[in-house]
N, C-alpha and C positions, 0 to 999 in steps of 0.2 A: 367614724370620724376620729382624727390622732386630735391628741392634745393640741390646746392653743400656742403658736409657734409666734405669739409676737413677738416675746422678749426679743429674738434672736434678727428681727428684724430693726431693731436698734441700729445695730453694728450704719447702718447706711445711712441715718443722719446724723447720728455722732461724727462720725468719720469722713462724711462725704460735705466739704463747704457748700452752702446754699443749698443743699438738698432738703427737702420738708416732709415727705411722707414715704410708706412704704405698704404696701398691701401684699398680702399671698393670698391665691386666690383658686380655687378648683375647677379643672375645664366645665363642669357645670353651671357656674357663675358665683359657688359659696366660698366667703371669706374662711381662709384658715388661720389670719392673723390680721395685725395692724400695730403701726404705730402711735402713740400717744398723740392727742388733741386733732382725732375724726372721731367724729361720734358713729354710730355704730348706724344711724341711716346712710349716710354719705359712705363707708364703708361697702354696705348691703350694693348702693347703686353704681359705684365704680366697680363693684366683684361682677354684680350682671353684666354691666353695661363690656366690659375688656371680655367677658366669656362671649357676649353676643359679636364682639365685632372680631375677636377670633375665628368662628364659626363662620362669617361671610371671607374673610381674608383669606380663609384654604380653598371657600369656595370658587375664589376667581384667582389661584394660582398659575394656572392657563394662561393667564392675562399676559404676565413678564416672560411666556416660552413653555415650548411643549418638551423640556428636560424628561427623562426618567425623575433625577433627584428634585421634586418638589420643593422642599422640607422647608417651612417658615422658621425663620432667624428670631428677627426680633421687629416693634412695630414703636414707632417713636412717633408721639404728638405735639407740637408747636403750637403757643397761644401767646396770645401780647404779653404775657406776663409770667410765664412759665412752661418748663418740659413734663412729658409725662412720659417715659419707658417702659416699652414692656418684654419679658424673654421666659423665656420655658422653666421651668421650675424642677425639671423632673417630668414623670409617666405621671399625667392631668389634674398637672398644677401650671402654675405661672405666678411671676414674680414681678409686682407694676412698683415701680417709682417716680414723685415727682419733685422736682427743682427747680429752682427760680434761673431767667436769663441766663445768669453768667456762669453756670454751674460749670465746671469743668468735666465737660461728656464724656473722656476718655474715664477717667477719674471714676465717676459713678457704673459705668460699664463695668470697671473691672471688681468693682465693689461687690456687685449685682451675681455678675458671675462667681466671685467667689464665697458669697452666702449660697448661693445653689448649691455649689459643692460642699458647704458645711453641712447643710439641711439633710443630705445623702436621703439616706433611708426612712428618715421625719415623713417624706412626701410619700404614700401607698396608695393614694385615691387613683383607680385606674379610670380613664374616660369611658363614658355610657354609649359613645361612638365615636367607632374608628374614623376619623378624618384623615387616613391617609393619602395613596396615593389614586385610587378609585376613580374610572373615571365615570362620567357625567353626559347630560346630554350638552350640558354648555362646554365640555371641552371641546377647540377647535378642530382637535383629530378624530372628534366621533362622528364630523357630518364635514362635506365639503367646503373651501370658505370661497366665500362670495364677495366682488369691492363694492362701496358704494356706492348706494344710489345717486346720479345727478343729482347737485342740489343738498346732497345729506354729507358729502366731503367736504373739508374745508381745507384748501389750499393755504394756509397760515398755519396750520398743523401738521401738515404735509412736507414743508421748507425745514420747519423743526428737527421733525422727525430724519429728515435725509440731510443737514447739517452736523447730525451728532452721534458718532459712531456708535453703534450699540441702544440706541432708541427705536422704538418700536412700534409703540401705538400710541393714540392719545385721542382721549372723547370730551367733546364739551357735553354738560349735562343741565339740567333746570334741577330748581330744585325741587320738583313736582317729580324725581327719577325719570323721566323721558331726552333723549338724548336731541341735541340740538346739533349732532355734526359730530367726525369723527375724520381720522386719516383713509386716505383711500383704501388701505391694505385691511378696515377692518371691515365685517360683512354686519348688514343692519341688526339680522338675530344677535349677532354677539353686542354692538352696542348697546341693546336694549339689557342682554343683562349684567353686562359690568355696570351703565348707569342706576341698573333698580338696588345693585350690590351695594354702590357707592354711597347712596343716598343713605343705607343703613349702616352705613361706616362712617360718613360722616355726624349723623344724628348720635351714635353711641362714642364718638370722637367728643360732641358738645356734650354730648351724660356727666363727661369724666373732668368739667373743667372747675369744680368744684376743689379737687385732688391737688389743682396745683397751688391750692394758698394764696392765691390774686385774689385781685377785687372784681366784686359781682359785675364790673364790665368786663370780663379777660372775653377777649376776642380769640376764636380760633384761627390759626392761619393755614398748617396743613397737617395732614399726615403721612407717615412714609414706613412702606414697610419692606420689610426685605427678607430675602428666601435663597434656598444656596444656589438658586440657579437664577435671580433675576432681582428687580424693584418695582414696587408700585408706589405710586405718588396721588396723592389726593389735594388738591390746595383752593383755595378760596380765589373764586375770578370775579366777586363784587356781582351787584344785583341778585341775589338771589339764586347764583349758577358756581359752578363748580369748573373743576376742569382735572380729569382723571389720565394718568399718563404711563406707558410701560415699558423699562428698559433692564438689556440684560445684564446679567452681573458683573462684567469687566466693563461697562460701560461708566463716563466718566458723570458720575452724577450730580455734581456742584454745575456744570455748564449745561446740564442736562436741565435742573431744577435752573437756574437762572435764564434760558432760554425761555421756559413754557411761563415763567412767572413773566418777561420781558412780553410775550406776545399775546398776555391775557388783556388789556387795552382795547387791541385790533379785533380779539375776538369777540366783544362783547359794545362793542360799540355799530350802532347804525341800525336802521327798523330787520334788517335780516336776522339778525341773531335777537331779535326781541321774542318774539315765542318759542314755540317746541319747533322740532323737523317736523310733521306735521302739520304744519297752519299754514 
């Protein structure tokens, strides 16, 4: 383990308006620093909680395109009350910040980035596994895909999807992980496990809402993450459900995300979408 690197983690709420904390953190999930006024439980639990929900977010890369170049960017969390950022730190580390609303997101980006490049060779801790580009049995190019079954598509997801250039899939979920419906283009094994994925991305999304400095009500609203070949979106559809969405990387993601948050109403209302796919 290198020496403790908080000091240097300063630089980003000094200098970054409305920004409040700053963690580094090792693709294992241990704190290699912090900023002043986390105590060092809250620390422990956003260092797990950002390593665990890293680990599922390579694991459903697939999800936004079967590119060669995978490679996870950066993963940003939304809550009524504040951002949470997360970006690479180096070979198995990463670097989480969080900011209240109005934070100026270019602003803290480039803040972020440019402590990584100071930290250079500070960061040595190599990952205990490789999460590259490896593939899986849940990649779709390891097994044939199949459309939905009758009944398991949801044609309100399917308008979405074919309204906005460069979108691609999108699953309604419970929050029990079992998928209540999906685009026709995806096959039922793959929905099962982007929702089981999701389910632990968004649980370790709620881990980390301590991080943003709000009040013990900060509501999550979504997650989004992004890869050099695509996006993944995770957003809150009320009652208890979810609604998980995949699009490629030139695709236009403000109207992408405004869409699926506009049609989340239609899909959650009426005894149809009251249970799982199954009932």
């Amino acid at each position: 383990m290198t020496a403790d690197l908080s000091w240097m983690l300063e630089d980003i709420v000094r200098n970054v308006p409305k920004a409040r904390h700053a963690v580094l953190l090792s693709a294992d999930g241990l704190p290699r620093g912090a900023t002043e006024d986390l105590s060092a439980k809250d620390v422990r639990t956003i260092s797990a909680a950002m390593a665990g929900m890293q680990s599922l977010s390579r694991a459903i890369a697939h999800f936004a395109g079967d590119a060669v170049d995978r490679r996870w960017s950066q993963t940003i969390i939304e809550f009524s009350h504040g951002w949470i950022f997360l970006i690479g730190a180096g070979q198995g580390a990463y670097l989480a910040a969080a900011a209240a609303p109005e934070v100026d997101m270019q602003q803290i980006s480039f803040r972020m980035h440019r402590l990584v490049a100071r930290l250079g060779d500070n960061l040595t801790s190599p990952p205990r596994v490789d999460a590259g580009r490896a593939k899986t049995a849940d990649d779709p190019r390891s097994r044939p895909a199949s459309a939905g079954a009758p009944g398991f598509v949801l044609p309100e997801l399917d308008q979405v999807v074919a309204e906005v250039a460069g979108a691609r899939h999108a699953v309604l979920l419970g929050g029990d992980g079992l998928p209540r419906g999906a685009t026709s283009g995806l096959s039922r094994d793959l929905a099962d496990t982007i929702s089981a994925a999701m389910t632990g991305i968004h649980a370790y999304s709620r881990a980390t809402s301590p991080f943003t400095g709000g009040p013990g009500d900060t509501r999550w609203r979504q997650t989004v993450i992004e890869f050099e070949h695509g996006w993944i979106f995770l957003i809150a559809a009320g009652d208890g459900t979810f609604l998980a969405a995949a699009a490629e990387r030139d695709a236009d993601i403000e109207e992408f995300s405004t869409r699926l948050h506009g049609v989340v109403p239609r899909l959650t209302q009426g005894p149809a979408r009251a249970g799982s796919a199954d009932a």
